[in-house]
Each structure stands twice: as C-alpha cells, then as structure tokens.
PAVO-29364 format. One record per residue (C-alpha): x, y, z; residue number from 1; residue in three letters. Coordinates in pm, whole numbers, plus 32768, in hexadecimal, padded with zeros to 4 digits. Layout:
<pts>
east:X north:Y up:Z seq:NUM type:Ala
...
</pts>
This chain:
<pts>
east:357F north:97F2 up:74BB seq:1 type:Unk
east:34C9 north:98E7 up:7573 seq:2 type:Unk
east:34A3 north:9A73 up:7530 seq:3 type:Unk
east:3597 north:9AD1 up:7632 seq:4 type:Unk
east:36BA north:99EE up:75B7 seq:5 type:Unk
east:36A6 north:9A76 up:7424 seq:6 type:Unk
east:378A north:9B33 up:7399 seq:7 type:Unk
east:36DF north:9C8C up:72F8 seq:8 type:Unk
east:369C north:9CB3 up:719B seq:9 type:Unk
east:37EA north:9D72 up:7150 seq:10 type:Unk
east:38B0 north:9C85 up:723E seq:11 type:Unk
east:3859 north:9B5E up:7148 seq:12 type:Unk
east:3881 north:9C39 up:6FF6 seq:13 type:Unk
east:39BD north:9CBD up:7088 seq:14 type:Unk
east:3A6D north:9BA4 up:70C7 seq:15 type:Unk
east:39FB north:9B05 up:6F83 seq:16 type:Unk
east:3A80 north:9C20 up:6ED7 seq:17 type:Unk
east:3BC6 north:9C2B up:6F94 seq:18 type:Unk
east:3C14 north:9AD7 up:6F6D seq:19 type:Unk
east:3BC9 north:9ABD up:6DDB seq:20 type:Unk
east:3CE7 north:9BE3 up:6DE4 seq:21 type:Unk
east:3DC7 north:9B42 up:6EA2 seq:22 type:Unk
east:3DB1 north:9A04 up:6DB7 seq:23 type:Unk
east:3DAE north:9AC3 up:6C79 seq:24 type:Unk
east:3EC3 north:9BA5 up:6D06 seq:25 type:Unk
east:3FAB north:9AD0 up:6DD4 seq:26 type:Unk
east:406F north:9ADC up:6F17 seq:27 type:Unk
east:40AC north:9C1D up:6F27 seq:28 type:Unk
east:3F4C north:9C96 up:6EAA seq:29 type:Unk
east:3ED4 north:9BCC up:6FBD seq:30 type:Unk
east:3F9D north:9C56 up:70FE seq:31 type:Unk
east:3EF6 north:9DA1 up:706A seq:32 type:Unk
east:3DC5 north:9D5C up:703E seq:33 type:Unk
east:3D8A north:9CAF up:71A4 seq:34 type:Unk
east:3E47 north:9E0C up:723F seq:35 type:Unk
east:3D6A north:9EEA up:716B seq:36 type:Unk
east:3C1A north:9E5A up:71B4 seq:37 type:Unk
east:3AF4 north:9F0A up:717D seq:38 type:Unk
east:39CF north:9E20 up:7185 seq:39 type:Unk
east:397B north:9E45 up:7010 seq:40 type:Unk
east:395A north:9FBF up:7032 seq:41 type:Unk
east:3A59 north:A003 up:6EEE seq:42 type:Unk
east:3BA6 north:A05D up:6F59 seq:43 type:Unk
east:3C4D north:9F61 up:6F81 seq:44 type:Unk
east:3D1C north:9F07 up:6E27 seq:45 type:Unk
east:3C59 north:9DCD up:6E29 seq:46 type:Unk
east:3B08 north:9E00 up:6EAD seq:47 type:Unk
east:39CE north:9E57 up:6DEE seq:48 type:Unk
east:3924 north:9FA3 up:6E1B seq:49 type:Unk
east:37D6 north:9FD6 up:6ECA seq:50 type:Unk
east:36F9 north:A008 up:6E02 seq:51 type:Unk
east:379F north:9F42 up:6CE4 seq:52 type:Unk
east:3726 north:9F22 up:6B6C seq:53 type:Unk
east:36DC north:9DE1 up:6AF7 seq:54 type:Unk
east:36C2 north:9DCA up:696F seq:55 type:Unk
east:3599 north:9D0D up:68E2 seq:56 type:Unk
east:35CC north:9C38 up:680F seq:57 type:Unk
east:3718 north:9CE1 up:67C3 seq:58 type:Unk
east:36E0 north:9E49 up:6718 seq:59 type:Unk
east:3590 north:9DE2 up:6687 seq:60 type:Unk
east:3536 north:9F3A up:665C seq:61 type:Unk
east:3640 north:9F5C up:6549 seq:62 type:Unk
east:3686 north:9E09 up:64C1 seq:63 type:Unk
east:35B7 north:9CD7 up:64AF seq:64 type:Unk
east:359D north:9C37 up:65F3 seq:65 type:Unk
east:364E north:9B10 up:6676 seq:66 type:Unk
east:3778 north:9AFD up:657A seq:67 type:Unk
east:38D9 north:9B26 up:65CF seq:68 type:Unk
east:38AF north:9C96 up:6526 seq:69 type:Unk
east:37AF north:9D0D up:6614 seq:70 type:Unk
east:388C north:9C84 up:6742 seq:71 type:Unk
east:39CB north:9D18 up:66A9 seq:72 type:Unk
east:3949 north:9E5E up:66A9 seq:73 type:Unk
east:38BE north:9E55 up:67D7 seq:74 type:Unk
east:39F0 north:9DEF up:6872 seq:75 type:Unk
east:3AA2 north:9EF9 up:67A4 seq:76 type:Unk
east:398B north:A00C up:6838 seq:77 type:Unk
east:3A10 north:9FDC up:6981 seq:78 type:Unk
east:38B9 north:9ECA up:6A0E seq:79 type:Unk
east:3928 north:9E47 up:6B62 seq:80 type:Unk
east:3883 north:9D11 up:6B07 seq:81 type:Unk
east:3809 north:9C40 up:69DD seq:82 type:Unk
east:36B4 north:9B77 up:69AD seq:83 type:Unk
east:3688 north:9A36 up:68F1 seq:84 type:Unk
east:354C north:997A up:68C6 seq:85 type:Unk
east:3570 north:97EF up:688B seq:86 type:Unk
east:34A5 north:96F2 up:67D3 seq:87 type:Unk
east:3502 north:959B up:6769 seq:88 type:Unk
east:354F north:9505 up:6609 seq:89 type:Unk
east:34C2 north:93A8 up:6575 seq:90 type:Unk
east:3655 north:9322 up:65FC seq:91 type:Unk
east:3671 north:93B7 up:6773 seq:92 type:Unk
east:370B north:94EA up:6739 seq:93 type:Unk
east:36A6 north:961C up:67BC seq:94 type:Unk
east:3698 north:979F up:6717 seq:95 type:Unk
east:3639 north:98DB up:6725 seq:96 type:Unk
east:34F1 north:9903 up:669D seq:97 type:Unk
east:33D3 north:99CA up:6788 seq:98 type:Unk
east:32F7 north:98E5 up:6719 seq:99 type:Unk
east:32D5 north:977A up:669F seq:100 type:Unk
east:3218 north:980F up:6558 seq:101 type:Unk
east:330D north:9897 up:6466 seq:102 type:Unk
east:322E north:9924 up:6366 seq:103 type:Unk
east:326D north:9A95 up:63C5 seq:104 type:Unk
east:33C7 north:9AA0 up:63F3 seq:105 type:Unk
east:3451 north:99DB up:6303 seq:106 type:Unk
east:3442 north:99AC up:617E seq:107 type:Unk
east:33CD north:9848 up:61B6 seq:108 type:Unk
east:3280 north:987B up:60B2 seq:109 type:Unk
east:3388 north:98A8 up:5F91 seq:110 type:Unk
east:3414 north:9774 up:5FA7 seq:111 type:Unk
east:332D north:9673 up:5ED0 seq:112 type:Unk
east:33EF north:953B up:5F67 seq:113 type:Unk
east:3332 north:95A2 up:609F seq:114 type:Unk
east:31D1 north:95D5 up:6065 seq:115 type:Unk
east:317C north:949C up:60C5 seq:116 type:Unk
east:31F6 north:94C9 up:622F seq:117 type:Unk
east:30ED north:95D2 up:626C seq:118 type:Unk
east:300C north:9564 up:6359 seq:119 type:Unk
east:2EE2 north:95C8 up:6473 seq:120 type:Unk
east:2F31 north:95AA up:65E7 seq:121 type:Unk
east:2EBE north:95F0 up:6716 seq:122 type:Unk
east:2FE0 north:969E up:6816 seq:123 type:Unk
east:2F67 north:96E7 up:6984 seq:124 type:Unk
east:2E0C north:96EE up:68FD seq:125 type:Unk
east:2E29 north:97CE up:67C8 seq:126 type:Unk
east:2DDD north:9752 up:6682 seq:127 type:Unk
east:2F0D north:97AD up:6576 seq:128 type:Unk
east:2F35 north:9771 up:641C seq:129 type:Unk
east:3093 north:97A6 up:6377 seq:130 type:Unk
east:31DB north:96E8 up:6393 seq:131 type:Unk
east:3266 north:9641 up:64D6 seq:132 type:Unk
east:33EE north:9607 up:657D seq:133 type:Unk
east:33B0 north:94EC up:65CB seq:134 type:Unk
east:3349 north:9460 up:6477 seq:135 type:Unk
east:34A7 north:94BB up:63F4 seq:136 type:Unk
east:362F north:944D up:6436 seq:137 type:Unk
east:3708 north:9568 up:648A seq:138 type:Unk
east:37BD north:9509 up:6349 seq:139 type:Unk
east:367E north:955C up:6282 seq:140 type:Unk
east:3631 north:96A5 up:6360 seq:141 type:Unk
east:37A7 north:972E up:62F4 seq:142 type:Unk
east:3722 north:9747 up:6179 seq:143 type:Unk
east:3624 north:984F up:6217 seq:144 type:Unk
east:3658 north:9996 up:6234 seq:145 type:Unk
east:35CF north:9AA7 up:631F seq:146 type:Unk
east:34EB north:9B9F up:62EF seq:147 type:Unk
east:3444 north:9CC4 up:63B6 seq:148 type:Unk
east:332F north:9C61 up:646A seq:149 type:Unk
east:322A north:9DB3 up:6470 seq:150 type:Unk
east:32A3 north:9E4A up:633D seq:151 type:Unk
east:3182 north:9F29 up:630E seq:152 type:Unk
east:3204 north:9FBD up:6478 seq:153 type:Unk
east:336A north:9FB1 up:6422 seq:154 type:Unk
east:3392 north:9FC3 up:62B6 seq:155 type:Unk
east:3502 north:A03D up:62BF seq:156 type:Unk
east:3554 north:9ED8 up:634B seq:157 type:Unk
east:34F0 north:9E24 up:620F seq:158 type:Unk
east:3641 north:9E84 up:6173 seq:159 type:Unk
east:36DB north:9D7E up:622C seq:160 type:Unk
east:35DC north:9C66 up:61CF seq:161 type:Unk
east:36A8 north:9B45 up:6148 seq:162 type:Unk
east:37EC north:9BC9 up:6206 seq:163 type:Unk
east:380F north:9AF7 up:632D seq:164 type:Unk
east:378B north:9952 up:6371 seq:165 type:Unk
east:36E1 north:98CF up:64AD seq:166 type:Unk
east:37E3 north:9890 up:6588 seq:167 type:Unk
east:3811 north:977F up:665F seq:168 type:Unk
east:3836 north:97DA up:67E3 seq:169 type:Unk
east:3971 north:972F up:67D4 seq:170 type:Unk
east:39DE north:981F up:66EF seq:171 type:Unk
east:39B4 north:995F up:679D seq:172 type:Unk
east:3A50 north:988A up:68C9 seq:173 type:Unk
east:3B7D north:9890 up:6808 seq:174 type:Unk
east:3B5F north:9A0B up:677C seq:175 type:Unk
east:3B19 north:9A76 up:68F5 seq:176 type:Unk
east:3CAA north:99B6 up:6966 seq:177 type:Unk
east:3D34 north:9A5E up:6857 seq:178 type:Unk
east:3CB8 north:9BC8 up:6881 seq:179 type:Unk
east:3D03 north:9B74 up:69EC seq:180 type:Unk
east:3E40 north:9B4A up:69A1 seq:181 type:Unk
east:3E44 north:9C70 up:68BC seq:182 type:Unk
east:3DDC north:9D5D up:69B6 seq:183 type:Unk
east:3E64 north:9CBD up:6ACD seq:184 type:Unk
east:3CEE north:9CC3 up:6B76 seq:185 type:Unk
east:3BF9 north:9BB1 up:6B9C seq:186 type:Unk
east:3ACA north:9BDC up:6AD5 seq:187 type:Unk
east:39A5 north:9BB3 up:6B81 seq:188 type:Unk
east:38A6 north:9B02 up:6AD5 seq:189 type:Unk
east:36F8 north:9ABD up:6B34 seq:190 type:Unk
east:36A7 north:9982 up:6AC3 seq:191 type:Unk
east:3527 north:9906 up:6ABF seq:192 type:Unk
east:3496 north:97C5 up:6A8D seq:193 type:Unk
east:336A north:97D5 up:69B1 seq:194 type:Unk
east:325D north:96F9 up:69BD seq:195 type:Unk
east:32F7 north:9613 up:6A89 seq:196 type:Unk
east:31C8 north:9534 up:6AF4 seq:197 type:Unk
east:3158 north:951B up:6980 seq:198 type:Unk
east:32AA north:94B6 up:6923 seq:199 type:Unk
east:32DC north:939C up:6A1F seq:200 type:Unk
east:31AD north:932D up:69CD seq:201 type:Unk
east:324C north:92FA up:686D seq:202 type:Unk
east:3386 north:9269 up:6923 seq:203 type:Unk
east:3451 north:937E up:68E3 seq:204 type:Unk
east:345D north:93FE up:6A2C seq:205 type:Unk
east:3530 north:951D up:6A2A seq:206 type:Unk
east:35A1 north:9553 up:6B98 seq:207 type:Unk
east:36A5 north:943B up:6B8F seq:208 type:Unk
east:3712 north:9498 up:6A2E seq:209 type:Unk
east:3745 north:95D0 up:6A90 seq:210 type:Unk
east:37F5 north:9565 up:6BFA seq:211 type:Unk
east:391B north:9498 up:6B19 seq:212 type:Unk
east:3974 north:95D1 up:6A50 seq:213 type:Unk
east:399D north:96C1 up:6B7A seq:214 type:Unk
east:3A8A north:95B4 up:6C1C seq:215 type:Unk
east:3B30 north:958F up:6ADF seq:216 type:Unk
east:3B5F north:96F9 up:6AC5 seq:217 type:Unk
east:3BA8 north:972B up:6C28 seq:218 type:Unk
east:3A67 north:97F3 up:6C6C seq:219 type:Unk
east:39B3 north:9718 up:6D78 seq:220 type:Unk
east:3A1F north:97CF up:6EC0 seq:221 type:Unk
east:3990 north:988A up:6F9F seq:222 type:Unk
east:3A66 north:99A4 up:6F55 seq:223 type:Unk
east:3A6C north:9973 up:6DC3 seq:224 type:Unk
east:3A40 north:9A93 up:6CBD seq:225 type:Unk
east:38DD north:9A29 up:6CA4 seq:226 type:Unk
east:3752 north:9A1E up:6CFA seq:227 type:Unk
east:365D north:98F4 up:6C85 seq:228 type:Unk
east:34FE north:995D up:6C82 seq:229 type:Unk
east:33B5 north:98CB up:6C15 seq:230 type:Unk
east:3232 north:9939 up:6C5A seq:231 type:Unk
east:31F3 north:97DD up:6CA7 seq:232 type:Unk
east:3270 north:97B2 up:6E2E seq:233 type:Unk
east:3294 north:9669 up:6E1C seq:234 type:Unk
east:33AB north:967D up:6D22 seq:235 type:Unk
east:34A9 north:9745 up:6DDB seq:236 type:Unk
east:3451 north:9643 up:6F25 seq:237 type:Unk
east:34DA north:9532 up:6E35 seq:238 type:Unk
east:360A north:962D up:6DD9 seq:239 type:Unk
east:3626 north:965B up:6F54 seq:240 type:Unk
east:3680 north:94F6 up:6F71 seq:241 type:Unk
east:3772 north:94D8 up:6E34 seq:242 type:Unk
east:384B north:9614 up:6E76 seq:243 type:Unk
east:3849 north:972D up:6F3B seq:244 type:Unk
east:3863 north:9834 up:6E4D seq:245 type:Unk
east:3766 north:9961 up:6ED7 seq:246 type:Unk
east:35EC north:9915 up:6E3C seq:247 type:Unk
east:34F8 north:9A2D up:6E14 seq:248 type:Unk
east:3391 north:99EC up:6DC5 seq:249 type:Unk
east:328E north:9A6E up:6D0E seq:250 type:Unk
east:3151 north:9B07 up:6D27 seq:251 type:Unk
east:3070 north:9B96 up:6C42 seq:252 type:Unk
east:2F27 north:9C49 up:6C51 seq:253 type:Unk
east:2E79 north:9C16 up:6DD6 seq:254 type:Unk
east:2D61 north:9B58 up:6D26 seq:255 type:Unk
east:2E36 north:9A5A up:6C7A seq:256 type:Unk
east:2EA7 north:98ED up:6D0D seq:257 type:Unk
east:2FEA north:987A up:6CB9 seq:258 type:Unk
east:2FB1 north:9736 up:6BBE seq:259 type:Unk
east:3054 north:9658 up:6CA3 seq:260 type:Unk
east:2F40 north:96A7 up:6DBD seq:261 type:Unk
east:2E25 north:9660 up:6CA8 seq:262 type:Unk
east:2ED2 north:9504 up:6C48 seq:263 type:Unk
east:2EFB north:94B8 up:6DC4 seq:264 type:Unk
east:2D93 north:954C up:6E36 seq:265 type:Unk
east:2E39 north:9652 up:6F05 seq:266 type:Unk
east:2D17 north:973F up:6F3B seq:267 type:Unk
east:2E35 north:9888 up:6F63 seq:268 type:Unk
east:2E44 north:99A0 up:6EAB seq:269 type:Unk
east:2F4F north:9A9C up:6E78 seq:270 type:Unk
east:2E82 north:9B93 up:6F53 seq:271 type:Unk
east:2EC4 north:9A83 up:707C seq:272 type:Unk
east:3053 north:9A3E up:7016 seq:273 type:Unk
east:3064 north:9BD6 up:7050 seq:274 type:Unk
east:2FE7 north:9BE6 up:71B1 seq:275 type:Unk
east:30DB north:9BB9 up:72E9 seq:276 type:Unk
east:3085 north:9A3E up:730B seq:277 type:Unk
east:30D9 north:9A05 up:71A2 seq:278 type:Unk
east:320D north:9ACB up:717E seq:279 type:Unk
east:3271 north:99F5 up:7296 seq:280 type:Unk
east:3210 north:98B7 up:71F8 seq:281 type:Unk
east:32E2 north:9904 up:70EE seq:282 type:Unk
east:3430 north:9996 up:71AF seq:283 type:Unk
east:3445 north:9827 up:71FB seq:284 type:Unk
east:34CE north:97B1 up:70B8 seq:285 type:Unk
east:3525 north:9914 up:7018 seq:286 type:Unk
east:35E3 north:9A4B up:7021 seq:287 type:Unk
east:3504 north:9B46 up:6F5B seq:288 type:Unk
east:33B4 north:9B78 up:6E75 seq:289 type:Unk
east:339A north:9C28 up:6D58 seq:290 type:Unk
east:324C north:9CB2 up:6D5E seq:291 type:Unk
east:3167 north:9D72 up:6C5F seq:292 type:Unk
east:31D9 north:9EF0 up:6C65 seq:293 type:Unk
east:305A north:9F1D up:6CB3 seq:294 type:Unk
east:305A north:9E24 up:6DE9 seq:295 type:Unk
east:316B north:9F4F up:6E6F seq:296 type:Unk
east:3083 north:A06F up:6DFB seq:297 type:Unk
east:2F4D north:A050 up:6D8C seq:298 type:Unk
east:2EC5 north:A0F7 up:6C5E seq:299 type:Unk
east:2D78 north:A1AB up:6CA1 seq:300 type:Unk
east:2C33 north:A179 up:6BC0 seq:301 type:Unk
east:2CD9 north:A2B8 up:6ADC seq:302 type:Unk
east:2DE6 north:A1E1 up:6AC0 seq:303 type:Unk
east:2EBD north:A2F7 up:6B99 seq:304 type:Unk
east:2F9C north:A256 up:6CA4 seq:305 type:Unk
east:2EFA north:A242 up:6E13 seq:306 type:Unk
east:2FC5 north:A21A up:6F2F seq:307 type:Unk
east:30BD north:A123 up:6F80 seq:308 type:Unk
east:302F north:9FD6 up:703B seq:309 type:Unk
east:30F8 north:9F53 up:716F seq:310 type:Unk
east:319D north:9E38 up:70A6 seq:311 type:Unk
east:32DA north:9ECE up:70A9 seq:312 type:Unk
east:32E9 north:9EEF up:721C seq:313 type:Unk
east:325C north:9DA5 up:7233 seq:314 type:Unk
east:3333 north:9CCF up:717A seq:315 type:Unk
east:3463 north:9DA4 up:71FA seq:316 type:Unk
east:33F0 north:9D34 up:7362 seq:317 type:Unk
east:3423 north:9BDC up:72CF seq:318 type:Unk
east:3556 north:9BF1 up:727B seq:319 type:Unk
east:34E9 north:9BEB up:70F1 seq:320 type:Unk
east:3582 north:9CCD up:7000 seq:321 type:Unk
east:349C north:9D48 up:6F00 seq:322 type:Unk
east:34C2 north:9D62 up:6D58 seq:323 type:Unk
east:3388 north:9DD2 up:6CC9 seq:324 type:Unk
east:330D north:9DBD up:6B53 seq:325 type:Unk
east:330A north:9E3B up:6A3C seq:326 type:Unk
east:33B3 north:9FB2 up:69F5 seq:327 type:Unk
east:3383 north:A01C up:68AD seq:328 type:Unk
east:3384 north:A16E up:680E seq:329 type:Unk
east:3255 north:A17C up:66FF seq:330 type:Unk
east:3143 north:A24A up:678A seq:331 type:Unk
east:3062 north:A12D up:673F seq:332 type:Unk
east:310E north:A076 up:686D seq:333 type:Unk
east:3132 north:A193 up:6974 seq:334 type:Unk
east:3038 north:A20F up:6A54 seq:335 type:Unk
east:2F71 north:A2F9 up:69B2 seq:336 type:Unk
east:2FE9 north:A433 up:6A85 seq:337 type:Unk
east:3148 north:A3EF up:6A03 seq:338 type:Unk
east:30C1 north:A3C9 up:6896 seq:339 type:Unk
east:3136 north:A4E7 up:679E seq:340 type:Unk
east:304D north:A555 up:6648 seq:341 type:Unk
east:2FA2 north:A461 up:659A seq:342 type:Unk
east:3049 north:A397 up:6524 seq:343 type:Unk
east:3054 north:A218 up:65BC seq:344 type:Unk
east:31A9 north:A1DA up:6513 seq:345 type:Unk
east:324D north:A31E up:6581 seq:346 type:Unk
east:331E north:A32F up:66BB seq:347 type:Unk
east:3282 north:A3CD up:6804 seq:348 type:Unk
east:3316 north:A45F up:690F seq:349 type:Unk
east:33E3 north:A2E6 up:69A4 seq:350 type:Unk
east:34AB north:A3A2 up:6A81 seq:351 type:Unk
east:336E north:A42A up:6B52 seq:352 type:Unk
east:32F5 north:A2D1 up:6B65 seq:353 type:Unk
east:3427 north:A23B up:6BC2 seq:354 type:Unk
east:346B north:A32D up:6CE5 seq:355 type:Unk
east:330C north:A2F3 up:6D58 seq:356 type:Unk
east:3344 north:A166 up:6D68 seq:357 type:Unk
east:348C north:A186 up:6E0A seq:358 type:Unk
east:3423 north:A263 up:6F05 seq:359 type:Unk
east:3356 north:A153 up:6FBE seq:360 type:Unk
east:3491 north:A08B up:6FF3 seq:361 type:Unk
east:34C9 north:9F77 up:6F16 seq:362 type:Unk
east:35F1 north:9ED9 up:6EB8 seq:363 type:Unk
east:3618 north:9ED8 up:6D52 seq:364 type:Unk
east:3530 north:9EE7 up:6C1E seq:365 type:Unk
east:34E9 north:9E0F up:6AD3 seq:366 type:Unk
east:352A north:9F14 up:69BD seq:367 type:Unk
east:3530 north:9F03 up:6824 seq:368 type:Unk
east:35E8 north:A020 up:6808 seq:369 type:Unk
east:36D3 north:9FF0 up:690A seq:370 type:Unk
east:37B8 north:A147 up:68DE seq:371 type:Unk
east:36AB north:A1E6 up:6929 seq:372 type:Unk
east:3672 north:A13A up:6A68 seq:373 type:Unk
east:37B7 north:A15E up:6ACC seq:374 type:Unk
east:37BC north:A2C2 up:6A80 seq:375 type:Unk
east:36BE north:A2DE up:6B70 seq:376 type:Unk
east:3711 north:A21B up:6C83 seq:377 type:Unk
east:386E north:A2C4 up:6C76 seq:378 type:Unk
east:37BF north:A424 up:6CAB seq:379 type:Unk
east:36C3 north:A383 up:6DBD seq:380 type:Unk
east:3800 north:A2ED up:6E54 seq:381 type:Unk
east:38AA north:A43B up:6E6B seq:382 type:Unk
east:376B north:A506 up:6F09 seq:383 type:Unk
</pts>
C-alpha cells in the first residue's frame, strides 16, 4: 500500500481503540464511540489518551515484575495499558517471564528437586548460566514463586518475594475478561514475543502459540484491546499473517542488529531501520515501534539529554505510532540533568524527564512506576 493510501498513526490507534470499546461495551457503547471519535486523542469514553502510559512489566517499580500483583496494581493505578513478556515452557505453554532465565526472578535455587535442571546456554549469542522455561512444565513452574528482580535497587519490593507464581499468559488472558467486565472497559494489554528465533529453533515457536490464544480470547482483530511487539521484525511479519492485531517493533541501541538479521545475514542495523527507508520498510507489516527513549533524545557524553532526533516526525510521516522504553524513576536510570543528590536509589526529578520526552511527540511511554507517568502526562495533556 503506498504512503498516500495509509491511514495516520492516530487513525489506526483510534479505531483500534474504538472498536475494543465497542466490543467490551456493547451496542450502545458502540453507536457512541463511532459518534464521538477522536482519533485516539482521549476523549472519547473508549479511546486511549495520547500520550498513554504503558506499565512495564505491570508496576515493577513496586512489586516484582510480571506477576498478576504487579499487573493488578497497575491496572488499579489507572495504566492505560499492560505489558507482558512471553517465553515458552518444556509443554507449549507460554508465560510471562522477561526472560527465558528465571534465576533472578524467581525462588527457583531453593528448590533442591531442581538443581539438576541448571544449565549453560547460549540465547541470541549471549552465554547464560542459570535455569531455563523451557526446561520446565508449567505444572512444575507453578511450585515457583516470584521474586524481585534488582533488589539492591528496589529493596522495598522484596516483601512480596514468595507472594505471587509465574503466571501463565493464559492466565492474565482470563484476569484481563474479568476486570473487563468489572470495569466495564477493555484492558489493553502489550504483548512481546521474546526470543522468538531461538525458540523456534527449539520448536517452540511462539508466534502461532501465541496466535491460538488471542483467537480464543477474542483478541486477534484489527481493532482488539491489544499490541504484539517483538525487536525481532521478522516475528511480528509472521503475526501479520496469523491475526491482525496491531504489531509494534522494537529497536534498541542504533548500533545493535536485531538477532533475526544476524541468523539470516541481514547486514542492517537499527541505525538503518530508523531512517525514512526503514521506517517505511517496516509500516508494511506494522503499526508502531517502540524505540529506546535515547533513539528519541539522545543523551550527551555528560549523560545530560541533547536534543530530540527527527524519529518522531519520521515515523509519524509513516503512519507509525511510537512507544518508547524504559521510564523509570531511580536516578540511576534518568538522564543525569534530571538526577537529584546522590543517591542512585533515590528518586529524581521523573516529572522533568517525562515532560521533556513527551514534548517531542510520542505516543505513549514504557514506565515502572506508572502513576507517576500518568501524573505527568495528565499535566502535559492539560498545558
């Protein structure tokens, strides 16, 4: 489809969003929504807001990330949408884990019965030592519990160590139609495939796993509650041809090549997917990226922010909506002009670097502390 025939960026989050509500809502949610329009801009009943706040990993700034707590409490903060990271088990099921190696964030070293499954791998080039998804049932995951993954950063989440289990995706599936229901919203939910060309090389594949589930739950649509993402491209091209739920990709630092370009010998870098020719390239077969916070605004050698790049326009001229990564509120992770005392641990001043990042026009942000975010983007929304 050409450039001149695509809908905008807001035209295809818009009616995503306004036909989720009308599902979730019913008839006479619907014949609202489609008079009150907005094209995603937030006032319409149904529609998300611009810029919206996407919790990562759930509220991993306050409980241990990727259980059903950290997504509760997200949801309960107010997040417009929800982010789940999935990785198979030894059976074919997928959960929520951000990665495949569960040593961090769950209590799996306690458990003696298990010590033999610890193994050495090599994922997307990287040699890891620990203890693997994939090398476990779900059955056998479910006696593990959860546990913060940077405790020495966020100490006052390793009261809930032990609380919650790894849950399957299917799981939260269910927990996101019931607190549907509840609220009489959809809840939006970011879904990524991780690893996907190291796990199909495995044959657990998880594109078409993944596809069954979101036509089981209803969430395969064009305009369903939902985003698929991945930093490899060529996993939300397959997605493109299972559903047609919206797919965001990736992209990390400029330098780095997604894996599924080093596996195939494409010679591209992120630095190339970023230019005009590459954001076009990848409007074929998606709807947004979800780039680095730093690919948006750069962080000078003094580790202050410089000023924006043109991505935003860019991908916007595209007709690609764009949900950078990673908001957190620890000094240690903001740019150092937005840093407060010295302490790494302590909070600096989020809001400042939240205003600055929304200024240049995105349309929503990854955040760990997700009130926050929205605190922000309500203010930045109202100026």
């Amino acid at each position: 489809m050409g450039q001149a025939q695509r809908p905008d960026r807001r035209t295809v989050l818009g009616a995503a969003v306004l036909g989720a509500g009308a599902a979730a809502l019913g008839p006479a949610a619907a014949a609202a929504a489609d008079g009150g329009r907005d094209g995603g801009a937030g006032r319409g009943r149904t529609a998300l807001p611009v810029p919206a706040v996407i919790a990562h990993r759930g509220a991993s700034g306050y409980r241990p990330e990727h259980t059903l707590g950290a997504y509760q409490l997200a949801l309960d903060m107010g997040a417009d949408v929800i982010e789940q990271d999935l990785v198979p088990t030894r059976d074919g099921h997928l959960v929520c884990r951000h990665e495949n190696d569960i040593t961090g964030t769950t209590d799996v070293a306690d458990h003696p019965r298990f010590a033999g499954r610890k193994a050495t791998k090599t994922v997307d080039g990287t040699e890891i030592t620990g203890w693997f998804t994939e090398d476990f049932t779900l059955a056998e995951l479910k006696t593990l519990r959860a546990t913060e993954r940077i405790p020495g950063t966020r100490p006052d989440n390793t009261l809930y160590d032990g609380r919650w289990t790894v849950p399957s995706f299917e799981e939260v599936l269910r927990w996101a139609e019931r607190e549907g229901r509840r609220r009489r919203r959809p809840v939006w939910l970011h879904i990524e495939t991780k690893h996907p060309s190291h796990f199909r090389g495995l044959g657990l594949g998880l594109e078409e796993r993944l596809a069954r589930l979101l036509r089981r739950y209803g969430r395969h649509r064009a305009d369903s509650p939902t985003f698929l993402q991945s930093f490899e491209p060529s996993s939300m091209e397959r997605m493109s041809r299972l559903v047609r739920t919206p797919r965001v990709v990736l992209l990390s630092s400029a330098s780095s090549r997604p894996w599924d370009f080093t596996e195939a010998g494409d010679p591209r870098t992120v630095a190339d997917l970023v230019t005009p020719e590459g954001l076009e390239w990848i409007s074929g077969f998606a709807q947004g990226i979800g780039p680095t916070l730093d690919l948006v605004v750069p962080r000078r050698a003094d580790g202050r922010l410089g000023e924006p790049t043109t991505l935003v326009r860019d991908a916007h001229a595209r007709g690609l909506l764009l949900h950078p990564y990673t908001m957190r509120n620890e000094n240690r992770f903001l740019p150092a002009d937005f840093r407060r005392g010295a302490d790494p641990d302590a909070y600096g001043d989020a809001f400042g670097a939240l205003r600055a990042y929304f200024g240049t026009g995105i349309d929503g942000i990854f955040a760990d502390q997700p009130d926050t975010a929205l605190l922000a983007a309500e203010d930045f929304r109202r100026s």
